[in-house]
C-alpha positions as CSV (number, residue, x, y, z in Angstrom):
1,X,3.8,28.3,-73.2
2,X,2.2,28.7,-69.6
3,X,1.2,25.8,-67.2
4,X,-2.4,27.2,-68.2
5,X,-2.1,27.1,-71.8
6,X,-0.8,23.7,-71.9
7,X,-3.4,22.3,-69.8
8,X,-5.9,24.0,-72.2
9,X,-4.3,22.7,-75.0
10,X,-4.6,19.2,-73.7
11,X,-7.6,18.8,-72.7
12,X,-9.4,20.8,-76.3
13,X,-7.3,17.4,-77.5
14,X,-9.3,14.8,-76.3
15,X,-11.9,13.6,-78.4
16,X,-15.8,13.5,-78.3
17,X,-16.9,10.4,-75.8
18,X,-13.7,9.7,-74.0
19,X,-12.3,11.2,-70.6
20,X,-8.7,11.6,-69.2
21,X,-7.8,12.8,-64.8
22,X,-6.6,15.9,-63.9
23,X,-3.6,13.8,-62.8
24,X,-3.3,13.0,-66.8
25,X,-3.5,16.3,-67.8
26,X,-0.8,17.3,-65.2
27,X,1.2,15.1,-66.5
28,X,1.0,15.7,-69.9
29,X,1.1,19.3,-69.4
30,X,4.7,18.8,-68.3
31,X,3.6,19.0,-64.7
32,X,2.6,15.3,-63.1
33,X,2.3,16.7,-59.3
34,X,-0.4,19.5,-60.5
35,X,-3.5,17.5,-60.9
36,X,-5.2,20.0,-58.3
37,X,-4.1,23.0,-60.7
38,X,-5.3,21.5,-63.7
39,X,-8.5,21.6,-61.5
40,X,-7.6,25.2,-60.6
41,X,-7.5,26.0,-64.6
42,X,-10.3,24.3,-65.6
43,X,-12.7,26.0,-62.7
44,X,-11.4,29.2,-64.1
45,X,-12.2,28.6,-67.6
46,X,-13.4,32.1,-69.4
47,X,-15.3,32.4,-72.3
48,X,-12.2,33.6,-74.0
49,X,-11.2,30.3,-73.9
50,X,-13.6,29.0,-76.0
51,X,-14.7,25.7,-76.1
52,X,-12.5,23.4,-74.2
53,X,-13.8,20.3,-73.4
54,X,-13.6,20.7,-69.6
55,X,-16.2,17.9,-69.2
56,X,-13.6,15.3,-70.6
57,X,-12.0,15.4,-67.4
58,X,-12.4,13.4,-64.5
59,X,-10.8,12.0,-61.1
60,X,-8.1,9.5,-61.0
61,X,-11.0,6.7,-60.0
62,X,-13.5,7.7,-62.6
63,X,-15.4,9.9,-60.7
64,X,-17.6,13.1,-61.0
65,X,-15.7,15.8,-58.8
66,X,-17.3,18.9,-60.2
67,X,-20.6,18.4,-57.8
68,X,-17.8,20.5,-55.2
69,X,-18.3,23.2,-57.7
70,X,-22.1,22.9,-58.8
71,X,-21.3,21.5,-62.3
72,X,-21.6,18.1,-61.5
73,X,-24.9,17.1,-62.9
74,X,-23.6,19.3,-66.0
75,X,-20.8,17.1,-66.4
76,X,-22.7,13.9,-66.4
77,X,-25.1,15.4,-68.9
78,X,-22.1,16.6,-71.6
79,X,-20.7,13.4,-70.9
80,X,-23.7,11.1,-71.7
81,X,-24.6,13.4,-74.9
82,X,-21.0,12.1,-76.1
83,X,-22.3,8.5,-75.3
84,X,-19.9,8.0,-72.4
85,X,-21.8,5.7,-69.7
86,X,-21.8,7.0,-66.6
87,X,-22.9,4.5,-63.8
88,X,-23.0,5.0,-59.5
89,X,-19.3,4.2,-59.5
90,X,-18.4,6.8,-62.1
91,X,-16.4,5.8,-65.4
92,X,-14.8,2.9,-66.7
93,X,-11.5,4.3,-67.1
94,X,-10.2,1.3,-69.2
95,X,-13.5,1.5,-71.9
96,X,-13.4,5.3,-71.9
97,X,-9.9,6.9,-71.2
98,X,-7.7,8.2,-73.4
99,X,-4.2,9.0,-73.8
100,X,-2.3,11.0,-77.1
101,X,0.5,9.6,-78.6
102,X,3.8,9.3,-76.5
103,X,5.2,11.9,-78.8
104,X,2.6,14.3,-78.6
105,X,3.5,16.7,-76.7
106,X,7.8,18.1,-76.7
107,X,6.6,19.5,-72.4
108,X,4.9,16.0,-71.4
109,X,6.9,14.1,-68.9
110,X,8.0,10.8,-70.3
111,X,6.1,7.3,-69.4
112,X,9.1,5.5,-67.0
113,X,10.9,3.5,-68.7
């Protein structure tokens, strides 16, 4: 499986009204230094990808960073329609992240130890 596929395989795993980085993503996607390529994948989405849930995924503070990219007010919107508050200072990581089972993924890099 390809950096890309895993990345689009996590992120179609996070569920309705909760949000996970890029940073996360990379990290489960068996690459923790490639939060700016998960960004990469996710700006490149095609409609052959169907409908991955790019809207889950947010900065490493909570924040909106697709405005860079003109999807930013789209974001907010698909992530408010899932019933995810989102206030001036972004998300509350702690009330809405997410994170899969340890075991989910055989290419995620282990939580240290």
């Amino acid at each position: 499986m390809t950096f890309r596929e895993r990345v689009l395989h996590v992120v179609s795993q996070v569920p309705r009204g909760r949000v996970v980085s890029y940073g996360q993503v990379a990290l489960w996607a068996g690459s923790p230094r490639a939060a700016r390529q998960v960004g990469g994948v996710l700006f490149g989405l095609r409609e052959a990808d169907g409908d991955v849930p790019w809207q889950r995924v947010v900065n490493a503070r909570g924040g909106i960073s697709t405005f860079k990219v003109g999807a930013g007010e789209l974001q907010i919107a698909l992530l408010r329609s899932e019933g995810v508050e989102v206030g001036e200072q972004g998300i509350d990581l702690v009330r809405w992240g997410w994170a899969p089972p340890v075991d989910a993924w055989p290419w995620a890099v282990p939580p240290p130890a």
